[in-house]
MITI-745433 format. One line per 2 residues: number of its first residue (from 1); their letters; for each residue x, y, z negated of N, C-alpha, C. Coordinates in pm, whole numbers, plus 50000, padded with zeros to 5 digits. Each point is the difference from the previous one (the first is absolute). Layout:
N
NUM	A	X/Y/Z/X/Y/Z/X/Y/Z  ...
***
This chain:
374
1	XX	48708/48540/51617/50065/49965/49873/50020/50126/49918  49974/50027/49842/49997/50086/49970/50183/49974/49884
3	XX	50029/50092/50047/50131/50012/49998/50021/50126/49809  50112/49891/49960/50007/50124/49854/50153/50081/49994
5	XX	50078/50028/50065/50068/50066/50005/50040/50161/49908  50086/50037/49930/50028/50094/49952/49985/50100/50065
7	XX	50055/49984/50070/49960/50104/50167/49963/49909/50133  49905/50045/50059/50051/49915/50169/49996/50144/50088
9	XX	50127/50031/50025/49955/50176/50022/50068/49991/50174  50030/49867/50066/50055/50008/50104/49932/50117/50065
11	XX	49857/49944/50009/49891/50073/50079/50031/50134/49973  49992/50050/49868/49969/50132/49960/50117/50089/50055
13	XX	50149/49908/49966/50110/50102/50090/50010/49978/50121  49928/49914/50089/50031/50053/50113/49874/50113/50074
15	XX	49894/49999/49939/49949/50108/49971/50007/50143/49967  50112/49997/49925/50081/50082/49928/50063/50094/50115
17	XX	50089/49912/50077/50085/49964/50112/49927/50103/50150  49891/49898/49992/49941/50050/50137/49869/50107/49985
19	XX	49968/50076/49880/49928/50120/50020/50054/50121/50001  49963/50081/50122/50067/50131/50051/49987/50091/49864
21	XX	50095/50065/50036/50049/50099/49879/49865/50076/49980  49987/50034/49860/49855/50089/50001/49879/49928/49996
23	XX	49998/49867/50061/49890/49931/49988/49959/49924/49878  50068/49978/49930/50017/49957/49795/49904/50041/50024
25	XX	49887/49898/49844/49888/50083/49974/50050/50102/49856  49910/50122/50024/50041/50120/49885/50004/49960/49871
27	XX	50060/50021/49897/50002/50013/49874/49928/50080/49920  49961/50006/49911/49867/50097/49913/50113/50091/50015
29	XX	49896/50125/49937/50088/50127/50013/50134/49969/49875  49908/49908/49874/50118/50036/49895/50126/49919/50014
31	XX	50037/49945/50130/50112/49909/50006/50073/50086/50055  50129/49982/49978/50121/50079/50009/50178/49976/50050
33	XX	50029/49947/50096/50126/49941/50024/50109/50049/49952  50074/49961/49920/50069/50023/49892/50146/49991/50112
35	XX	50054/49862/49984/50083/49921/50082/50003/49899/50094  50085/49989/50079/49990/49945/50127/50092/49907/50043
37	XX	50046/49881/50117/50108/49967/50006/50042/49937/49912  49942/49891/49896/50027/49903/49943/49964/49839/50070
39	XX	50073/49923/49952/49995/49851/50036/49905/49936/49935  49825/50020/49996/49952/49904/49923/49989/50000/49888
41	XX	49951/50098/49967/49975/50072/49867/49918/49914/49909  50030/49953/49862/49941/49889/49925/49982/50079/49851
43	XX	50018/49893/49898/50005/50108/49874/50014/50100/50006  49962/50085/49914/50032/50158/49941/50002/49996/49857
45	XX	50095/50103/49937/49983/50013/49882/50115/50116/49949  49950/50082/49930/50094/50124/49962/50074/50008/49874
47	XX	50101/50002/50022/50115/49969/49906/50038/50115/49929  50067/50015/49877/50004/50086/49881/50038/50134/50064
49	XX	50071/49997/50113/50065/50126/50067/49877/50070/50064  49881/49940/49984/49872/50067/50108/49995/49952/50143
51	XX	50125/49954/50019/49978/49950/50132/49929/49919/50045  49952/49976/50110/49958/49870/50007/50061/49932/50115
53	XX	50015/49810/49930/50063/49885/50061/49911/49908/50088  50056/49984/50098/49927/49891/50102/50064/49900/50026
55	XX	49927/49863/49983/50019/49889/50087/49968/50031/50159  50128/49927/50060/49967/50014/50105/50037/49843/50078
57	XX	49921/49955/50131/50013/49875/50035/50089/49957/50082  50076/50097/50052/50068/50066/50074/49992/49890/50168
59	XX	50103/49935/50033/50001/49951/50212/49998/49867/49982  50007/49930/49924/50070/49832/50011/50128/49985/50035
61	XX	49979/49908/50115/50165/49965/50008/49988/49852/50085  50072/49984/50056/50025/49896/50103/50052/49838/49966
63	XX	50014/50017/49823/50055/49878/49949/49872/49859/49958  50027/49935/50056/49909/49861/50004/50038/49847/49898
65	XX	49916/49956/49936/50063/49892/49952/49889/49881/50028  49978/50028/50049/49930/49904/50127/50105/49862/50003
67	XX	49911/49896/49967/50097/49855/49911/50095/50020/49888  50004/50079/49956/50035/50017/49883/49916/49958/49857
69	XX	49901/50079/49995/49873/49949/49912/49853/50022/50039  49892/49972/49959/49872/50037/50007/49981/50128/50071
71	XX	49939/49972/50113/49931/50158/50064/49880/49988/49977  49962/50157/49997/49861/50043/50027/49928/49943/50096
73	XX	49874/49964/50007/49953/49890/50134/49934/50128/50101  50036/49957/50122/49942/50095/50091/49822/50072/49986
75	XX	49950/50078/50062/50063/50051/50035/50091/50141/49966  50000/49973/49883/50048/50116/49822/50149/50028/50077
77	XX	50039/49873/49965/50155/49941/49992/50036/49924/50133  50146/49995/50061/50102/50024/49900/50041/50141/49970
79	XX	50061/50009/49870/50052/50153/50005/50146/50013/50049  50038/50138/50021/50119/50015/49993/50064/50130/49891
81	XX	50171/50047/49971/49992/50038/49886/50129/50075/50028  49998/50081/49969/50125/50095/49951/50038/50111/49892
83	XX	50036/50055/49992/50013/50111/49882/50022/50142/49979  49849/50027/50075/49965/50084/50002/49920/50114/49913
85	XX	49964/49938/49917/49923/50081/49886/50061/50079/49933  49912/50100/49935/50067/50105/49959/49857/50050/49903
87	XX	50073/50156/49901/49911/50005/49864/50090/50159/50016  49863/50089/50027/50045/50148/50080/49957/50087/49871
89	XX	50044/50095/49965/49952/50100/49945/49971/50135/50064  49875/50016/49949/49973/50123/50021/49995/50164/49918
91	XX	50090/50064/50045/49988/50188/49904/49839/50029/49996  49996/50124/49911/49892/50043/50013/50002/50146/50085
93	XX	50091/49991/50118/49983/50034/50154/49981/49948/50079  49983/49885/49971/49945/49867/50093/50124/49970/50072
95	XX	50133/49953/49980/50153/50005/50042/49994/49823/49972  50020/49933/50095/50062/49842/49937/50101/50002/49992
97	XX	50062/49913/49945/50107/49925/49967/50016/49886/49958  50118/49901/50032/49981/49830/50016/50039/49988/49841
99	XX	49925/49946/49923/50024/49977/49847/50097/49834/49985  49939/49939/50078/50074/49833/50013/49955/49974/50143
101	XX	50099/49899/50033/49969/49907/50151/50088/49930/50008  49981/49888/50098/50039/49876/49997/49872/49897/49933
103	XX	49861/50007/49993/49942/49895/49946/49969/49904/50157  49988/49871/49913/49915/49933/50153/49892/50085/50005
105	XX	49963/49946/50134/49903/50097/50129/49975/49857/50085  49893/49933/49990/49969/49901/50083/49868/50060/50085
107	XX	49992/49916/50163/49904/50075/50054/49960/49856/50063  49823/49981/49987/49913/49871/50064/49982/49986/50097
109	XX	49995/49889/50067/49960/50007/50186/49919/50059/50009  49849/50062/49965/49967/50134/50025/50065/50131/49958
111	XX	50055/50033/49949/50112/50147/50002/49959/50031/49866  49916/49982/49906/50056/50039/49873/50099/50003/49944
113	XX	50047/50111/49911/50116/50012/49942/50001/49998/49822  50083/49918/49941/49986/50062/49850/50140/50020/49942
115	XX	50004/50055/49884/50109/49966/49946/49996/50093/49846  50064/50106/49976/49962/50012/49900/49872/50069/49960
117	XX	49869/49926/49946/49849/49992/49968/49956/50142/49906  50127/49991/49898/49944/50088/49946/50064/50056/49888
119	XX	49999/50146/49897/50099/50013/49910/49959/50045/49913  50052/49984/49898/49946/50087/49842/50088/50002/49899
121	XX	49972/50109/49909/50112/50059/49933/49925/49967/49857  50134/49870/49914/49962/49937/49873/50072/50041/49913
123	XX	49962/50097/49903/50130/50047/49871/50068/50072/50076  49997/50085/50113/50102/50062/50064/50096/49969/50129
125	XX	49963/49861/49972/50077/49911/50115/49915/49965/50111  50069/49953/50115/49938/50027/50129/49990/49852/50027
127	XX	49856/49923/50046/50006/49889/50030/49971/49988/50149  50022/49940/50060/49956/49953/50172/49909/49806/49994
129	XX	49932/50009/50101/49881/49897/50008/50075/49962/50118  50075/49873/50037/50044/50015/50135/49905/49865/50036
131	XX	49939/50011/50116/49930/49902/50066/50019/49913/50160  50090/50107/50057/50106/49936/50120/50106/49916/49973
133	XX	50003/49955/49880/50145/49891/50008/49937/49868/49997  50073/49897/49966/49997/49863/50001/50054/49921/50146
135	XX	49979/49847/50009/50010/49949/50090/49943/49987/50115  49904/49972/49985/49918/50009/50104/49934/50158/50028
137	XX	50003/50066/49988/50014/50128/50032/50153/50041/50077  50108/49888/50052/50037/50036/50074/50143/50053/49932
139	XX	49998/50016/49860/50097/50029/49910/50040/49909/49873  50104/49914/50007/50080/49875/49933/50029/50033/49850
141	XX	50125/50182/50015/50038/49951/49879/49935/50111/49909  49883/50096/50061/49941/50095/49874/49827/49954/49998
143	XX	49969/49936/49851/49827/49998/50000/49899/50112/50025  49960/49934/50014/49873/50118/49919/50019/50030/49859
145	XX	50002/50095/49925/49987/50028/49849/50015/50178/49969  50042/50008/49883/49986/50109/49925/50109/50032/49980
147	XX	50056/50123/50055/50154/50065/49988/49970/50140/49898  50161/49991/49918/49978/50137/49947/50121/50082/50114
149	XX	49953/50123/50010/50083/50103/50115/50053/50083/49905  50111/50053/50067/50084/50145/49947/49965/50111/50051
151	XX	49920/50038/49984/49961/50126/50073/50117/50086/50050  50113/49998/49948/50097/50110/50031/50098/49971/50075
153	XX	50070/49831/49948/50042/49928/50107/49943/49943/50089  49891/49967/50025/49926/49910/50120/50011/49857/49931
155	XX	50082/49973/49906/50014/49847/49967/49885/49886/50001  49982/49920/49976/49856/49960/49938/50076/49859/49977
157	XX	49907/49939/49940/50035/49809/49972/49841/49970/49932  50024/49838/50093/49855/49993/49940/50034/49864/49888
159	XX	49880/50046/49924/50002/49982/49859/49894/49850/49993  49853/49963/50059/49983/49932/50026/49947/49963/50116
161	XX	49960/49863/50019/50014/49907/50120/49853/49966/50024  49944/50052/50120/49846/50010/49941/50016/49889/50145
163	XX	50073/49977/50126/49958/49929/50076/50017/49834/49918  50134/49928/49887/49977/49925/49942/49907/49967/49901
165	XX	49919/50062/49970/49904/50028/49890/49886/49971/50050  49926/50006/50120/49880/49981/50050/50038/49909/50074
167	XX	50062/49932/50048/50083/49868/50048/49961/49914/49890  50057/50002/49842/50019/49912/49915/49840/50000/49899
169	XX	49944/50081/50030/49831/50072/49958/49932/50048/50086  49949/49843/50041/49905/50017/50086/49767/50053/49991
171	XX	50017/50097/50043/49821/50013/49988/49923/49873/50014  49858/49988/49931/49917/49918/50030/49965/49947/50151
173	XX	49979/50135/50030/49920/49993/50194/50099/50116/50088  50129/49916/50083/50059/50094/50063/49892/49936/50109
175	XX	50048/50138/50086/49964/50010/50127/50089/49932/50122  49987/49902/50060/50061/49876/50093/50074/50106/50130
177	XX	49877/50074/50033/49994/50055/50145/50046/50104/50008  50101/50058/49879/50086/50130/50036/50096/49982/49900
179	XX	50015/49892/49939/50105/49973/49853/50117/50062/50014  50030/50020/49909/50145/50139/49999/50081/49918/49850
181	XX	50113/49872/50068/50085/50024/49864/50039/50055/49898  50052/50136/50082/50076/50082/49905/49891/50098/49934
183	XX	49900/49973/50029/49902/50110/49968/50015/50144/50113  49902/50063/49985/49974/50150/50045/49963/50119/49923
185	XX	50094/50026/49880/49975/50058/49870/49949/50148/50034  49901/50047/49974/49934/50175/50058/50009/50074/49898
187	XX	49942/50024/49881/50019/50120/49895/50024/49956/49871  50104/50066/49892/49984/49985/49854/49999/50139/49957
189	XX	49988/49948/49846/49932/50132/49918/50091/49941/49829  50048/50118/49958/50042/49935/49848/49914/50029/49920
191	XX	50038/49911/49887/49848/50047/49870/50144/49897/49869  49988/50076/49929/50048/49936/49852/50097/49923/50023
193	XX	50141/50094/50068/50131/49898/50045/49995/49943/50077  49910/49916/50103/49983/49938/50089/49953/50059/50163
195	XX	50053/49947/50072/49947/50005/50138/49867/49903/50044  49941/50045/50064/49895/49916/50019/49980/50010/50170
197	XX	50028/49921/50042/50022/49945/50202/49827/49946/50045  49971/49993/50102/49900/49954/50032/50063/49914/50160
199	XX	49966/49908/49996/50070/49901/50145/49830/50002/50077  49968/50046/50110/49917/49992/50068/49963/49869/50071
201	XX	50103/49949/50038/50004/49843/50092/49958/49866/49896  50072/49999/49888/49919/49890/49929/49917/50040/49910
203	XX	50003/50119/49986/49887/50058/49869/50017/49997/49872  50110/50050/49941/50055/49995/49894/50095/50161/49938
205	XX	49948/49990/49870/50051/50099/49934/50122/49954/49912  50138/50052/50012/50069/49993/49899/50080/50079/49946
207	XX	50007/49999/49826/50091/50110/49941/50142/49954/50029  50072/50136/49955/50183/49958/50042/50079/50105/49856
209	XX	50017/49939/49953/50063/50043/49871/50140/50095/50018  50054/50142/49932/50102/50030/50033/50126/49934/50015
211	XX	50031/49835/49947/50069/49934/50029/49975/49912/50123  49939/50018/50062/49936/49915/50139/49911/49830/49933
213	XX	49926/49984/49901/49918/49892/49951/49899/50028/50096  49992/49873/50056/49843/50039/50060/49885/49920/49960
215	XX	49869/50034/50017/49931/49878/49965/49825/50068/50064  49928/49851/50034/49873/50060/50099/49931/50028/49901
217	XX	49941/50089/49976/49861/50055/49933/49852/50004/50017  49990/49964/50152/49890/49988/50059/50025/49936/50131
219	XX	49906/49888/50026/49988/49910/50096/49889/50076/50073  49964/50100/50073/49891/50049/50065/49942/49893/50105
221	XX	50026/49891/50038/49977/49931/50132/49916/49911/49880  50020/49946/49861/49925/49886/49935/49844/50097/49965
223	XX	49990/50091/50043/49869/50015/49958/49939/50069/50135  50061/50075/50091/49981/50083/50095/49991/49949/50123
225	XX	50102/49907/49999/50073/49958/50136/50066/50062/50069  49999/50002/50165/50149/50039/50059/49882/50213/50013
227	XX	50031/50048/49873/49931/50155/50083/50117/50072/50020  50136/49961/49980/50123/50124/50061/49990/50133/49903
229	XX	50038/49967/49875/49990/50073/49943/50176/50126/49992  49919/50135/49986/50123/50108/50087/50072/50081/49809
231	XX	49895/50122/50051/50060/50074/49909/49973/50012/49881  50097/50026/49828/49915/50018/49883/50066/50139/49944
233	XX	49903/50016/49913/50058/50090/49913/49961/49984/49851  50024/50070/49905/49974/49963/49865/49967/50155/49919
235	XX	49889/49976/49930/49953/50111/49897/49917/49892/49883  50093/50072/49900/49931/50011/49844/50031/49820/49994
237	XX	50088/49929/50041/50003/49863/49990/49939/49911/50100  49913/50032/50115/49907/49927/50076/50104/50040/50135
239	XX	49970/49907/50086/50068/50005/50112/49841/49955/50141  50064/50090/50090/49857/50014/50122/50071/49984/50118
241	XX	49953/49860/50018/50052/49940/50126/49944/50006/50140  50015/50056/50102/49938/50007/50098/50025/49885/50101
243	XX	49948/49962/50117/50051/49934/50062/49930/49999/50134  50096/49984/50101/49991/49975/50165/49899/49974/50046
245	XX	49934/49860/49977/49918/49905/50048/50075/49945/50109  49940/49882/50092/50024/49946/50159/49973/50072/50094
247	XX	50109/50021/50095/49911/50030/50166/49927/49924/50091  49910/50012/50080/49953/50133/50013/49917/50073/49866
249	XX	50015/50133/50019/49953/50070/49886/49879/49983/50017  49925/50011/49839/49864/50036/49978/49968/50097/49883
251	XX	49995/50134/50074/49968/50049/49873/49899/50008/49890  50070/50078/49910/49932/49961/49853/49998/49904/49963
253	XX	50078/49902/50037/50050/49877/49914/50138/49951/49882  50095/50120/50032/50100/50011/49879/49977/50006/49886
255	XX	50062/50000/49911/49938/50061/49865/50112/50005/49902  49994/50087/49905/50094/50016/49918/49987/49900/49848
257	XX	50049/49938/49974/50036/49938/49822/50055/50053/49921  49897/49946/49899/50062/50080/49908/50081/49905/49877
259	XX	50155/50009/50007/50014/49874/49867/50018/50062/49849  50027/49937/49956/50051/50024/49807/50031/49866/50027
261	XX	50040/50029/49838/50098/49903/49886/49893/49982/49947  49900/50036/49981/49855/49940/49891/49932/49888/50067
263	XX	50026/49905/49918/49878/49917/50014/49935/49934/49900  49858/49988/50020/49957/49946/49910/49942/50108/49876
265	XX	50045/50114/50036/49956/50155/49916/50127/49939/49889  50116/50005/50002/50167/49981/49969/50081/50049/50033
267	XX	50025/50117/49985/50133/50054/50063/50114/49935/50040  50018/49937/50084/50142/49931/49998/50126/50101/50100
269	XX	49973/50129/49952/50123/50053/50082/50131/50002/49892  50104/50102/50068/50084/49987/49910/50056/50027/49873
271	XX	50029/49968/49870/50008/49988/49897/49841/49953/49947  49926/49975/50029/49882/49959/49961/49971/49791/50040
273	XX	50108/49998/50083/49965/49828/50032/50044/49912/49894  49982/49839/50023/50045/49944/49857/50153/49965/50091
275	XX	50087/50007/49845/50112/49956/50055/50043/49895/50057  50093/50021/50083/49995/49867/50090/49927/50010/50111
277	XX	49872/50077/50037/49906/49948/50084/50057/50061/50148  49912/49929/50098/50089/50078/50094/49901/50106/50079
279	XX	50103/50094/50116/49886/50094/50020/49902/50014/50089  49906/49968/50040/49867/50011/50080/49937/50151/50001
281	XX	49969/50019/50164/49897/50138/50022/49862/49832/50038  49890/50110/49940/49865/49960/50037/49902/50077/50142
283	XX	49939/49959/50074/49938/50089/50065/49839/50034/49894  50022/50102/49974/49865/50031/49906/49912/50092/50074
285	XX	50005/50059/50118/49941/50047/50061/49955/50012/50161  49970/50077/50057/49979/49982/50180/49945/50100/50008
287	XX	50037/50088/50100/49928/50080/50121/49991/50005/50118  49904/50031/50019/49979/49959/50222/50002/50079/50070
289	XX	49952/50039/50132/49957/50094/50060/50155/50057/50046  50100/49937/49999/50189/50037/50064/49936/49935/50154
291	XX	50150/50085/50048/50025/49932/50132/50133/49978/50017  50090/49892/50026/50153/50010/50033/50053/50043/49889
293	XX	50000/49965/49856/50049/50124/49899/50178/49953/50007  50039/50113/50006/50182/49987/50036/50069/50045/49842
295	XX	49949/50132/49984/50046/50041/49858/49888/50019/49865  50016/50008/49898/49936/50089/49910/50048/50089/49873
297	XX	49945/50076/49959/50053/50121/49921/49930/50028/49936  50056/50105/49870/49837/50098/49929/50086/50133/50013
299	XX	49883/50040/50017/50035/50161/50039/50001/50112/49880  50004/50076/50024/50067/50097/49872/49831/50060/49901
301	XX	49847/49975/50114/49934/50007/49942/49923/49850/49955  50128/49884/49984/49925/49912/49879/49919/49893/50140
303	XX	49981/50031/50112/49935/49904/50054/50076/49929/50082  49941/49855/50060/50106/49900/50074/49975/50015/50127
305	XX	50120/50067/50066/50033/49991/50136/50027/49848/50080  49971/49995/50145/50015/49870/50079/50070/50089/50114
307	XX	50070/49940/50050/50053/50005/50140/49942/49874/50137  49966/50045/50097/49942/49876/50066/50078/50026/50132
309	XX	50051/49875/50014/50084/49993/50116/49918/50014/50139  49899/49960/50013/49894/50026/50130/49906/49962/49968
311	XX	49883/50112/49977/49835/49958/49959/49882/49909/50155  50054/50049/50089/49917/49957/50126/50010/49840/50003
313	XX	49939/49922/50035/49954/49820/50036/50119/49999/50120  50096/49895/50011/50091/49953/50034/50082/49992/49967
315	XX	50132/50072/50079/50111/50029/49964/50051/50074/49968  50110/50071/49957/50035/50108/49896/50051/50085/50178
317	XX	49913/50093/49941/49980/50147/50154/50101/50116/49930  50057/50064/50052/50098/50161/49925/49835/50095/50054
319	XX	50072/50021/49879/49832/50136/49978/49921/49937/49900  49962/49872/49993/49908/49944/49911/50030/50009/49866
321	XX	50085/50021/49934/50082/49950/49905/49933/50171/49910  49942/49977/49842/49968/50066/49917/50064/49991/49863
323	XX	49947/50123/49938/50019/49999/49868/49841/50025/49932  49973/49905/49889/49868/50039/49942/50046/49955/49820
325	XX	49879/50027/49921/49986/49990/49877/49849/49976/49945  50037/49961/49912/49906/49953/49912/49929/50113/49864
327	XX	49887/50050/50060/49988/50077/49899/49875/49963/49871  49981/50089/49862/49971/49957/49888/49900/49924/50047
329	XX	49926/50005/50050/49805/49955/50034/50078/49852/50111  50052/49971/50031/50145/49895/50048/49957/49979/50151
331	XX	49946/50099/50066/50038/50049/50132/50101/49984/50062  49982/50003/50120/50171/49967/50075/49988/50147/50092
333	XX	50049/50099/49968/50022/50139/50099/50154/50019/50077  49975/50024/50131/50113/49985/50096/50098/50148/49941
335	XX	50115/49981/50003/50080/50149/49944/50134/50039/50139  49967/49968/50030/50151/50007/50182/49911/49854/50092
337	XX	49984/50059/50070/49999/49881/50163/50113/50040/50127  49985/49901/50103/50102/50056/50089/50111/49942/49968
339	XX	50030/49915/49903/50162/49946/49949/49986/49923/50152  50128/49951/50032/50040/49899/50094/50119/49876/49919
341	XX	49935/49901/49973/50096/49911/49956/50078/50002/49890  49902/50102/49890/50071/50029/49887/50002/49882/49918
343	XX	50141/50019/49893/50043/49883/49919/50021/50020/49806  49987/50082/49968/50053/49995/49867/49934/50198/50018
345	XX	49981/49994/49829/49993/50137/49973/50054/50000/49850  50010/50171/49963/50021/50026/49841/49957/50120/50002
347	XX	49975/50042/49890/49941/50179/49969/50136/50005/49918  50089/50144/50061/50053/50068/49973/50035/50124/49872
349	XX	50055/50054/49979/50011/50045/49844/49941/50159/50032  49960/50019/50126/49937/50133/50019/49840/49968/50021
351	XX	49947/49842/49988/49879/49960/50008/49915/49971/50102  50094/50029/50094/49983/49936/50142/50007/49855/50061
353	XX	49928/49905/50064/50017/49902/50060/50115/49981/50096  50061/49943/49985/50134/49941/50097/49989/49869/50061
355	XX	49976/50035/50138/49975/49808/50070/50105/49945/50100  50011/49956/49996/50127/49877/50115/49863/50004/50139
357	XX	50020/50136/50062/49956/49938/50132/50059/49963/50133  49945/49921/50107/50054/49935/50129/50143/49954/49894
359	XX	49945/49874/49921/50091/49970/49883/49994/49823/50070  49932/49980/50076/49949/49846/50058/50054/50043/50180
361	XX	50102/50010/50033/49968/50100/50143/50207/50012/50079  49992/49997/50134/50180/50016/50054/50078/50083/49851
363	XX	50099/49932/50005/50098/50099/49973/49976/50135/50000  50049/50092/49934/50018/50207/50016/49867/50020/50000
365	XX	49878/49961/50024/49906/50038/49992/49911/50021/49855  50076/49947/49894/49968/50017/49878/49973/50126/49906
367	XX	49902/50059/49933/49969/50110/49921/49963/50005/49882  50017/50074/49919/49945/50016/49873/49904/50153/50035
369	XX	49860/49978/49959/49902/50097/50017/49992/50032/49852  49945/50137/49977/49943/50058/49854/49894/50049/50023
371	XX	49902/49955/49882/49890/49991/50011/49917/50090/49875  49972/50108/50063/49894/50066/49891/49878/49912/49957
373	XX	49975/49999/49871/49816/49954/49955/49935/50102/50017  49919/49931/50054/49870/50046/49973/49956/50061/49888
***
């Protein structure tokens, strides 16, 4: 059965688990271990102070609502849930510190963990992607959704309700055999006041307004179907969607999208739509030749970076896990190999790559690597 999971990383951490110290496969020379001893390292993103902020997925938790409402169907689910998550900052001595905690932290009968997905800084303000809450994830009274945080107090409150929202807006073609109520929300990106979420499990993109409005923009499953779509990012108005695919892996079958607001050769982005209308991304483009794509980025020289969670045919292996790009002649050239279970990246304000690695992987074993280009 080929299985679509956000992660199915049981395998990979106990892997993780049981290879003797030293035996990891090597990292290119230009990878660099930054930090260490994080919970599940998810988003990245560097905030006005230079620092940079991490989602992290942090332990779960032992709380069940098991007859309560809808579970995950085996063998995903059931989950269980506690509140464990947390959103760390990092100095530029590489020093953490807990920025917020207390988010749900739900963990699947195979040992995945999520919770807060991912973070980014809108007008100055600090948003969190939390993807460990809801009900059936094991957690009653916090959803899934979009919190704004206090960076200084730890505060946060979330603003909207993304596990009622994909509940009440449903995709064309969910997927039966791993369905996720509350959703499994993985990366956003802002563009023109808005947040923009990507839900991997039903395949759907939606914006979230600084007042918490939400609304879907893209149904990826009505034209695509179930491909598990992961990470985006946005330049010059276009947004480049990468995505997972099913396990077992096959590589060179991912591929990145490309959407706009144009259709029809019409600008319909913002201040350019007719009034009233509502807002739609288009997929206007495609590229192939990904494997596992987890994140994507553009780099400081103008070209689009991929992150691939494990390039090898099966299952997601530690060591397998790359960074490549797309260059002008639209080549795919490898730029870091050797990742293990990496999850999210960002290029940094000194122009360096920053990745969430052993970011899919136990507890404390979590890192952020820096990554020279090529």
């Amino acid at each position: 059965m080929r299985i679509s999971r956000v992660f199915l990383l049981l395998a990979a951490a106990a892997m993780v688990n049981a290879l003797p110290v030293g035996s990891m496969a090597q990292t290119s020379n230009n990878v660099h271990v930054w930090v260490t001893g994080l919970e599940g390292p998810r988003g990245l993103s560097f905030g006005p102070d230079g620092s940079l902020y991490v989602a992290e997925a942090g332990t779960g938790g032992m709380t069940s609502t098991s007859g309560v409402c809808t579970q995950v169907v085996p063998p995903i689910g059931p989950y269980t849930g506690g509140k464990t998550g947390r959103i760390s900052r990092i100095d530029r001595s590489g020093t953490r510190t807990t920025v917020a905690s207390g988010f749900p932290s739900s963990a699947d009968s195979m040992g995945d963990t999520s919770s807060v997905a991912d973070v980014k800084f809108m007008n100055g303000t600090l948003y969190a992607l939390i993807a460990g809450g809801g009900c059936s994830h094991g957690i009653a009274d916090i959803p899934n959704g979009v919190a704004i945080v206090n960076p200084r107090g730890g505060s946060w409150k979330i603003i909207a309700n993304l596990s009622e929202f994909v509940q009440t807006h449903p995709v064309e073609y969910p997927n039966p055999g791993d369905f996720e109520p509350d959703g499994t929300f993985y990366s956003m990106v802002p563009f023109a006041g808005k947040l923009y979420t990507v839900e991997p499990n039903h395949g759907q993109v939606i914006s979230i307004g600084p007042n918490g409005a939400m609304q879907s923009v893209l149904d990826v499953s009505a034209s695509e179907g179930h491909i598990v779509p992961t990470g985006i990012t946005e330049r010059n108005g276009d947004f480049y969607l990468g995505n997972l695919n099913l396990f077992p892996i096959v590589p060179g079958t991912a591929r990145i999208l490309t959407l706009s607001f144009a259709e029809c050769g019409r600008l319909a982005a913002p201040g350019f739509r007719e009034e009233g209308a509502p807002w739609s991304l288009h997929i206007v483009g495609s590229k192939s030749g990904f494997t596992t794509v987890v994140s994507t980025a553009f780099g400081p020289d103008g070209l689009l970076y991929a992150l691939e969670l494990s390039d090898a045919a099966g299952y997601p292996t530690p060591g397998d896990g790359k960074v490549v790009r797309v260059n002008h002649d639209g080549s795919i050239e490898d730029v870091a190999t050797g990742l293990s279970v990496p999850t999210a990246m960002t290029f940094g304000p000194d122009e360096k790559l920053y990745v969430s690695n052993f970011g899919a992987a136990p507890s404390g074993l979590g890192q952020i690597v820096r990554i020279d280009l090529p």
